[in-house]
C-alpha positions, 0 to 999 in steps of 0.5 A, spaced: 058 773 184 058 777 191 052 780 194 051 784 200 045 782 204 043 788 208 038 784 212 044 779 214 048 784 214 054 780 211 057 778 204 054 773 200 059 769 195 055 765 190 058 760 184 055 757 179 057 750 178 054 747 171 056 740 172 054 736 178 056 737 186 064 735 187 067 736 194 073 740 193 067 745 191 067 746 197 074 747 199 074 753 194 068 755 197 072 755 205 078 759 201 074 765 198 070 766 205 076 766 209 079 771 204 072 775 204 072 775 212 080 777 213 080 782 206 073 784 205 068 784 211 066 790 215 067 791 222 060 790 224 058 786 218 057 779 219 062 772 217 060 772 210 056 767 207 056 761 201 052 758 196 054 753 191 049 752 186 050 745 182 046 742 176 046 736 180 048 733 187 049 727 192 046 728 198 051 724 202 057 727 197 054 734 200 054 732 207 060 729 208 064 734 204 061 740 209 061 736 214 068 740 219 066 746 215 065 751 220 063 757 215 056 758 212 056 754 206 050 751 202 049 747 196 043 746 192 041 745 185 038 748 179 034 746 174 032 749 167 026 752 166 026 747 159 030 741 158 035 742 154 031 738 148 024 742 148 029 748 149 032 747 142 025 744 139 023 751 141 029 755 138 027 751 132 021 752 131 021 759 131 027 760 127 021 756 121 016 761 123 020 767 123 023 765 116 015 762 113 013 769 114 018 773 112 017 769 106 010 771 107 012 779 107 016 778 100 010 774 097 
């Protein structure tokens, strides 16, 4: 994803990763800047900046991955609001409720 930050004035690439934190994330990452700076970037815009967003991460794989980076590139996790067995006992448990009152109505 690719937003703008008025207040920071600069290009924000976000990527959404649904396994955990690999380093060559960040080699990605590193390549997308630099096209967004040489293709993308304004003139009185600010270097654009990088989020990558994991299920998991190891502090230290993130440190030494980032460590002679010289763009702003973060890494944070995310977590489900629900985990993924109370989000499918939930789908399940509405689905037998909406059938029990539709039988109900047909009654």
């Amino acid at each position: 994803m690719l937003f703008f930050h008025r207040g920071l004035r600069a290009l924000v690439a976000i990527e959404l990763k649904i396994g955990s934190f690999k380093a060559e994330y960040v080699g990605k990452m590193n390549l997308y800047l630099s096209l967004l700076n040489r293709l993308e970037k304004g003139e009185h815009e600010n270097p654009s900046i990088g989020i990558i967003l994991c299920a998991d991460k190891d502090h230290l794989d993130v440190e030494i991955a980032l460590q002679d980076i010289n763009k702003p590139i973060g890494v944070a996790e995310y977590q489900l609001l629900l985990p993924k067995e109370a989000l499918q006992n939930l789908v399940v448990n509405e689905i037998k409720a909406s059938e029990q009152e539709n039988e109900q109505e047909q009654r």
